[in-house]
Steps between C-alpha positions, in 0.01 A plus 500: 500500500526392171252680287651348150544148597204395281708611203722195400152243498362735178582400177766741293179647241326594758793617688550694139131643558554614853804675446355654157164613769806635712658647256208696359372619907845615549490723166139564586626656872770705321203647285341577789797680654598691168147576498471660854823654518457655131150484355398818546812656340437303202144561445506883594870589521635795570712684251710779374363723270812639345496861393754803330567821607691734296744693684725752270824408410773713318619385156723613209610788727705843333564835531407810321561838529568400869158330564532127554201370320433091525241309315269378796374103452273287723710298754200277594526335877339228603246456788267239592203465673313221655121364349311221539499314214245414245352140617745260374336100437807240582368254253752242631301478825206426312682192280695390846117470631386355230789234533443399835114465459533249210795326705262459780224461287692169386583374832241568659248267262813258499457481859154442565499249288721261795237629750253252643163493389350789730791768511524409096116626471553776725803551283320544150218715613766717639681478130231534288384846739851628420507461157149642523666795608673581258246644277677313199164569299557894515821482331252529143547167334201386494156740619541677840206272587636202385659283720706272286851545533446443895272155444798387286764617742293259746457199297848470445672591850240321677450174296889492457475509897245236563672269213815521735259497829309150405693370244880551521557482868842362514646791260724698627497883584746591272306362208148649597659860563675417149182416335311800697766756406491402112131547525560820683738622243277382179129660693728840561653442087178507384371789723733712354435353132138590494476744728478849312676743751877520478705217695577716758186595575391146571681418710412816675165391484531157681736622787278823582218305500709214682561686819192523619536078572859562602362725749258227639809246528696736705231520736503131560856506496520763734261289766673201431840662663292755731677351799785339385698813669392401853588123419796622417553671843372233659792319306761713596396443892497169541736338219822480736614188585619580854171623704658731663522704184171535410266748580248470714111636451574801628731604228282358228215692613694826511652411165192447322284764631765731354468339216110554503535862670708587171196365249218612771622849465566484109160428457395777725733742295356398212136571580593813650457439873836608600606854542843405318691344280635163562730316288575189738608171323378555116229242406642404224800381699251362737390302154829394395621358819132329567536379126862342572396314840136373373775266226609343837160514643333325234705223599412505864100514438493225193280302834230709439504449094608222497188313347563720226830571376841372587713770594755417254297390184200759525564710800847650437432548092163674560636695739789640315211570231321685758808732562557539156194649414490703761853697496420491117194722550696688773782573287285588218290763688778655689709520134189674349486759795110330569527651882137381551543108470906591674267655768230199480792253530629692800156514670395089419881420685406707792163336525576162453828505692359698784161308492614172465819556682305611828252161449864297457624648848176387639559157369798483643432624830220293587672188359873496629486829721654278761743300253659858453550564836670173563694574178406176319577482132118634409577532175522142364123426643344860424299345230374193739278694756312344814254764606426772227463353126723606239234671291388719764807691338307553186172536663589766753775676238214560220298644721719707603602615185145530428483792773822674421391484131174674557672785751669552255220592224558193299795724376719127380193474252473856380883553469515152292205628326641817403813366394338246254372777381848703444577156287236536298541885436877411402358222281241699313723816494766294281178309262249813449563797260366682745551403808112574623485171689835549669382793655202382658664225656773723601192741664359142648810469651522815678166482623594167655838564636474832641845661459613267270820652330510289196127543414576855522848518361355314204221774401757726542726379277191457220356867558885562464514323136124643393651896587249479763690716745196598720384170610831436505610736792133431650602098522836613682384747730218233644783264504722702714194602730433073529853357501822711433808391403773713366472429136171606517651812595691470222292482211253728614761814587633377117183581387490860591813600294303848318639836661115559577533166742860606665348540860312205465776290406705654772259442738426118411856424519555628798197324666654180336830579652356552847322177495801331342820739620786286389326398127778628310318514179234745636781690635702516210180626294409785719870633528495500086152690512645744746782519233319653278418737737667791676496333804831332441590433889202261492586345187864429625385314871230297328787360247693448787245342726420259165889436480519389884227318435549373158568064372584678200733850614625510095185623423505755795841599425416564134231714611660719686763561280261609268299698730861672602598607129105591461506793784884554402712363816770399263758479709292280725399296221835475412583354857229252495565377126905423596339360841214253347649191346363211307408363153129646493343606223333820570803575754796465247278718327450753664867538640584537144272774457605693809856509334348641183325750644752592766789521229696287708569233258541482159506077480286271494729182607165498813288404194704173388364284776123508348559527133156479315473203322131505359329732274224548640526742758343513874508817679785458729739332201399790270640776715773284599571478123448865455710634747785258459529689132380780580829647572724276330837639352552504149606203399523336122278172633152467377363216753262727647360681179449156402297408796305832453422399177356196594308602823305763268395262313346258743137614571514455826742793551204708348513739841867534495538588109563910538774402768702271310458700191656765753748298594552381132549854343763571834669147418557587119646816632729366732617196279647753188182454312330925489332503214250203586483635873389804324253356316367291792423810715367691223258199427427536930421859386256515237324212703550607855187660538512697831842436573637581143672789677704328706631298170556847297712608812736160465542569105602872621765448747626197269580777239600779759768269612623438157480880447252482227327834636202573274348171458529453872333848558243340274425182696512709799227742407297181362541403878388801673168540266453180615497564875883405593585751729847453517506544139427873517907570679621242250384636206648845607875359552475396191346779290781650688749362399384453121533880486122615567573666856151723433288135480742377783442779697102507488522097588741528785253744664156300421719211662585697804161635537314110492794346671425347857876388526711778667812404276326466229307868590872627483656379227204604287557871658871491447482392162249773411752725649799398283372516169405860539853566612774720334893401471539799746229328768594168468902605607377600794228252571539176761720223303185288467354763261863559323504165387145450408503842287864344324295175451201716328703810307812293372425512148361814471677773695868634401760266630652805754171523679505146543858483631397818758272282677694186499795650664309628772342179572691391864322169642746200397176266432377725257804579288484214295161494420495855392849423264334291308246772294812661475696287356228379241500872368859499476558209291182597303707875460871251437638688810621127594829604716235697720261130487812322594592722804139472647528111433837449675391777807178355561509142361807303675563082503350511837191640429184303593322288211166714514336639210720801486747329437332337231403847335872588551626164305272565211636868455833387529482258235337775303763714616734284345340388212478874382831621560658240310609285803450198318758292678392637863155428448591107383719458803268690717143352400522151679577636824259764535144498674122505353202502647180263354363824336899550338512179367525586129803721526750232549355346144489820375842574499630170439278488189664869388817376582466136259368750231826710517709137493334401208350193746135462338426161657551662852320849416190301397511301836551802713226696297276219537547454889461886526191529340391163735588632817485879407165554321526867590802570378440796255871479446548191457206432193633762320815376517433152454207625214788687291766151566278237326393814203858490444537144498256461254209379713242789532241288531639423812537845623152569356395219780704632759403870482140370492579297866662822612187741409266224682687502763547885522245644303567865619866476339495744203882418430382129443164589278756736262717185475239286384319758291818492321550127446141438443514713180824393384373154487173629341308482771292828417209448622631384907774769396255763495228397743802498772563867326165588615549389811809655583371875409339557848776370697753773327544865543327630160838651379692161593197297291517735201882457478444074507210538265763676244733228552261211411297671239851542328595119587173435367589714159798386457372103532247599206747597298661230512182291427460683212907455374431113551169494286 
């Protein structure tokens, strides 16, 4: 058969108009597809709500007095859990609509307008009730009362119509659709002119209030192809050109009852006769295939229409219009998740193909029962019947559908009902300030679509916007109790997140996982809440049930990697992270952070894949950002201060501001750059509120490591009255070692008293015990307590003592360690052959690059420096090691050793980069104070001795120094005010002996004063 050989007699416009028809069913159908298929994911979608925990991870570690003390920083892992969504609108749907309905809209008055005279009445009344439809009137131009804008739309569609109809018969399609589509397009221009809601909005308007005709046309449409599927079988069995392969009647009866078992017992699933669920052939499928076969159809029955329409002027154009309207309304409903009319849609297919489709079979039977069975070609005379009339097939269909309709409770009306009613709720939700209206009709919609999701789903999501939390998990749990679904689940078991609620969020998840047992985002929810539980077994086989389960097993594995460094299984985690590959977000992240926290890598090359490109920050990209830096080695490059910088200052990045000011302040620290990393934490400080502690801790093991004692015992005691506990042992190593063992002593033991931490418990007791220990004691205590008593008494006990407990001191590791004290106190007493020996005994080529070696460089050079070894210490200095915290000594001495060659130019740029990278360099200000005084520049030194004091305001060496300038360059008044402030920082002997110095500086500057005048 040749169902397009009609094709070549039509002229090429309306060829053009057909195909453009085509063309818009086809993209029509698609919408309908993307709309099943997706509709509910885009109006309620599921999503990851994407959240931090802080796990501990070890930074700027060092050792003191034996105790290795680390500043502890917030590695933050990523985990996600699944939500339903707030109700997203896809506005696009709403414009496609609104597309199609003027498109047919055009062609549809186009057409009628080649009718004859009866359909072409028929025709217009049907028009004009569309438009009517459309409630054009309520959009607010004119009065709600008023009827105006519809009148108008009326006149000019319909007299444009009848003009063409009476007047213009010869014109062609093309230019009627032309003239009907510019009047389209000008009637919708001016809506939107006049009209005072937003565009958008309007066209809202017209397409909600559109559907409710749509609806009506895909009911006619649907009877019009109701048993097109058995004319298709009927096709199939007796289209062969050899008899002997067709089918006989036998076959087609077996066939087609199948075919009406499979609707019979979809309708009786759907009004709940059956005692199970049955699937069968979809009837939307059903649909499809009916809606495919009627094309050919309508060909075959243009006998019985043929006073009417010719199949391929009328007939095949209205009949594409037909399907367009109807997949449009499909499409539209199933995109905006309207499961009432999706579920009215289903039901009217079932009906009409099942009612209709039985009346067909009828038809046929009594008709050409015995043409079958002789295998006659049936098909090419089904429409020309000789004992039952053709429109017994209407007659006997309707009432069946009538009967199947009313078993079923009318439900095609009330589910169409209720979702006009959705359509209106969206509307009104979108046009009123408060949505009053949309609520009702969502209520109305309920009531008449028991169970209906979206009805439901849409309160929800409005209680969920108002705060209105109650009704909220009231409209859920009546939901789940009328028609589950896992997302339902979902949002309710998110809404019991308090510690209060814990059992009953446990408890609805795991209902929604036995109803739904392979959801995967249900499972992966209640193995996170188990997480934060003790019950970590549970945790861990939910996150793996969710990964077996999962379309998405990144998100899984990120999970449990974080749920594995949570509880501590690092060497699991650590398994699983070098295990799990891929480019995701949350999972790139959280590998990174298990090497942080495990120590196990130091780089971040893991990192470079995902570099953070915008400024403003999401969860996941901030701690991906965070931890990529977080441990970064020090390094000259300033890319990522700069991108600090300019995420603080993007509002957005308001929640993550005391992070990256954290991660500033440890970024300025690693890049050379002290003094401001200094004054970032100490601004984190004095603003940290609660957690101000925590940032006087940092400050204090900053200075401990660069052995500025006191002001670190400062910052440390700041910490502890602040609630740091750790604070309380750090503060004691370093009272300790800035010579006040009885303060140390009292702090050690308050720390070993509160401590919770075994080790920590211990060293607090063992440092207690050493500073109350004599030379005699300590020689024949452990090593441990040897070196730590060295490490405190160095300076102050006679140099013999010192050496008795050194040389009994036997474990190789600790050698070293405890040779440094000792050699500090013998360069300080010029004993530098007994320096050198411990260097060269202790200290060989081979020895690891740690910070003891560092220690033992610096005294070196100052070995050298102060025995005269000028040339040693020049050869010597490039090769040998420093530490970060050593960093100034290499300037140090190359700035001493320009200044002995005369070299100016390169003293001022080593004094300059010392007092850059070396801000607590006591040393090195004075030194570089009493160069630029002696190259005439004391203003300079003034500025630099000022840096110095702000940076180490406990120094008393520095304040004397500037005292001193200060009043030689007649600055009495700062001169003396620093005066004051020195006197309770010295011994009262040591102050009275300054105070004589500077009140004779001070004399002998009058005099002079008075010599001049």
């Amino acid at each position: 058969m040749d169902i397009f050989s009609f094709w070549p007699r039509l002229e090429p416009s309306r060829r053009f108009l057909y195909l453009l028809l085509a063309a818009l069913l086809f993209i029509a159908l698609g919408f309908g597809v993307y709309g099943y298929f997706k509709g509910a994911d885009t109006i309620f979608p599921v999503i990851k709500l994407t959240e931090l925990y802080p796990a501990e991870a070890q930074l700027f570690p060092s050792t003191h007095l034996l105790t290795p003390i680390h500043v502890k920083a917030n590695a933050y892992l990523v985990y996600e859990q699944y939500a339903l969504g707030d109700m997203q609108f896809p506005m696009w749907g709403a414009w496609l609509y609104f597309i199609g309905l003027a498109a047919a809209l055009a062609f549809f008055w186009a057409l009628i307008s080649t009718f004859k005279r009866i359909p072409y009445y028929v025709g217009v009344t049907l028009g004009m009730l569309w438009l009517a439809t459309l409630n054009l009137d309520l959009i607010g131009i004119f009065s709600e009362t008023s009827r105006t804008v519809l009148l108008v739309t009326l006149a000019v569609l319909v007299v444009t119509s009848y003009f063409f109809h009476a007047f213009r018969q010869y014109a062609s399609l093309f230019l009627r659709f032309l003239v009907n589509a510019v009047l389209v397009l000008v009637l919708a221009a001016a809506l939107f002119y006049f009209t005072p809601l937003p565009v958008s909005f309007t066209a809202l308007h017209v397409v909600q209030h559109g559907t409710l005709a749509s609806a009506v046309v895909s009911l006619l449409f649907m009877i019009l192809v109701s048993y097109e599927n058995l004319h298709g079988l009927l096709w199939f069995n007796t289209q062969a050109q050899n008899p002997q392969r067709r089918f006989g009647l036998v076959q087609f009866l077996m066939i087609s009852l199948l075919y009406l078992g499979n609707l019979l017992l979809l309708y009786l699933n759907q009004i709940g006769s059956l005692q199970f669920d049955f699937a069968g052939i979809d009837a939307m499928l059903v649909f499809l295939f009916s809606a495919v076969i009627g094309f050919w159809g309508l060909r075959q029955r243009q006998v019985q229409y043929a006073r009417f329409f010719r199949f391929e002027t009328e007939a095949l154009p209205l009949y594409l219009l037909l399907a367009l309207l109807t997949f449009l309304n499909f499409g539209y409903a199933a995109l905006m998740a309207n499961d009432p009319v999706v579920q009215a849609y289903r039901s009217a297919i079932i009906f009409t193909h099942l009612a209709y489709g039985v009346a067909f079979l009828l038809y046929l039977l009594v008709n050409y029962a015995h043409l079958i069975k002789q295998r006659l070609r049936v098909y090419r005379v089904v429409y020309d019947p000789k004992r039952l009339p053709y429109f017994v097939v209407y007659l006997v269909g309707t009432v069946f559908v009538i009967v199947l309709f009313t078993w079923s409770n009318f439900s095609v009306y009330y589910l169409t009902k209720a979702g006009h009613y959705n359509y209106l709720g969206d509307l009104y939700r979108h046009t009123e300030e408060k949505p009053l209206l949309a609520e009702q009709y969502y209520l109305e919609g309920q009531v008449m679509a028991w169970g209906s999701q979206r009805s439901t789903l849409s309160l929800v999501d409005m209680y969920h916007q108002e705060h209105m939390r109650t009704l909220e998990i009231q409209q859920l749990s009546e939901l789940l109790r009328r028609k589950p679904s896992p997302e339902v689940y979902l949002r309710l078991a998110n809404l019991r997140t308090s510690s209060s609620e814990l059992f009953d969020q446990i408890k609805v998840l795991q209902n929604g996982i036995k109803a739904y047992p392979t959801y995967a985002p249900l499972l992966n929810n209640l193995g996170l809440v188990y997480s934060n539980t003790t019950f970590k077994d549970s945790a861990a086989f939910y996150l793996d049930a969710a990964l077996e389960n999962s379309q998405e097993p990144e998100v899984i594995q990120a999970n449990q990697l974080m749920f594995l460094t949570r509880h501590q299984f690092y060497q699991q985690a650590q398994e699983f992270s070098n295990k799990y590959q891929g480019n995701y977000g949350p999972l790139l992240t959280n590998r990174l952070a298990v090497k942080v926290i495990t120590g196990s890598s130091k780089t971040v090359a893991e990192a470079e894949t995902s570099t953070v490109q915008d400024s403003v920050l999401s969860t996941q990209s901030f701690a991906q950002f965070y931890l990529k830096h977080l441990t970064v080695n020090r390094s000259t490059d300033t890319t990522a201060l700069v991108q600090v910088e300019r995420m603080l200052k993007q509002e957005e990045n308001s929640v993550f501001v005391q992070d990256l000011t954290i991660l500033k302040a440890f970024l300025q620290q690693r890049t050379g750059r002290p003094t401001r990393a200094k004054a970032t934490m100490e601004y984190l400080a004095a603003n940290g509120g609660r957690t101000s502690g925590y940032y006087y801790d940092v400050l204090g093991q900053w200075m401990l490591q660069v052995q500025l004692y006191p002001l670190a015992a400062d910052y440390f005691e700041q910490a502890a009255e602040r609630g740091f506990l750790d604070a309380q042992l750090h503060a004691a190593i370093a009272h300790a070692l800035a010579g006040n063992t009885n303060r140390a002593a009292q702090l050690a033991l308050d720390a070993s008293n509160i401590s919770q931490n075994n080790r920590r418990k211990k060293a607090g007791t063992q440092l207690a015990m050493v500073t109350q220990l004599t030379p005699d004691m300590a020689a024949n205590a452990p090593d441990s307590l040897k070196v730590q008593f060295l490490q405190i008494f160095a300076r102050s006990l006679p140099v013999e003592q010192l050496e008795q407990v050194a040389n009994k001191i036997t474990t190789p590791e600790l050698a070293p360690v405890a040779a440094l004290p000792l050699m500090e106190r013998f360069i300080s007493e010029k004993e530098f052959q007994k320096a050198s020996n411990l260097l060269g005994a202790h200290f060989p080529a081979s020895f690891p690059e740690n910070r003891v070696k560092s220690k033992a460089h610096v005294l070196a050079a100052e070995l050298w420096w102060k025995a005269e070894r000028y040339q040693m210490l020049e050869q010597q200095l490039p090769t040998l090691y420093f530490a970060p915290e050593d960093a100034g000594a290499p300037h140090y001495y190359r700035a001493l050793l320009a200044q002995r060659n005369k070299n100016t130019q390169e003293a001022t740029n080593q004094f300059n980069a010392l007092v850059q990278k070396a801000p607590w360099s006591e040393m090195g200000y004075l030194a570089a104070a009493n160069f630029f005084v002696n190259q005439k520049k004391p203003l300079r030194a003034y500025d630099l001795l000022l840096e110095g004091i702000e940076y180490n305001p406990q120094s008393t060496s520095l304040r004397k120094a500037y005292i001193r300038i200060a009043l030689n360059q007649g600055f009495e008044s700062f001169g003396l005010t620093a005066l004051e402030q020195l006197k309770p920082m010295l011994p009262p002997q040591e102050y009275l002996t300054f105070k004589q110095e500077i009140d004779a500086q001070l004399q002998q500057r009058q005099a002079q004063q008075e010599k001049w005048q």
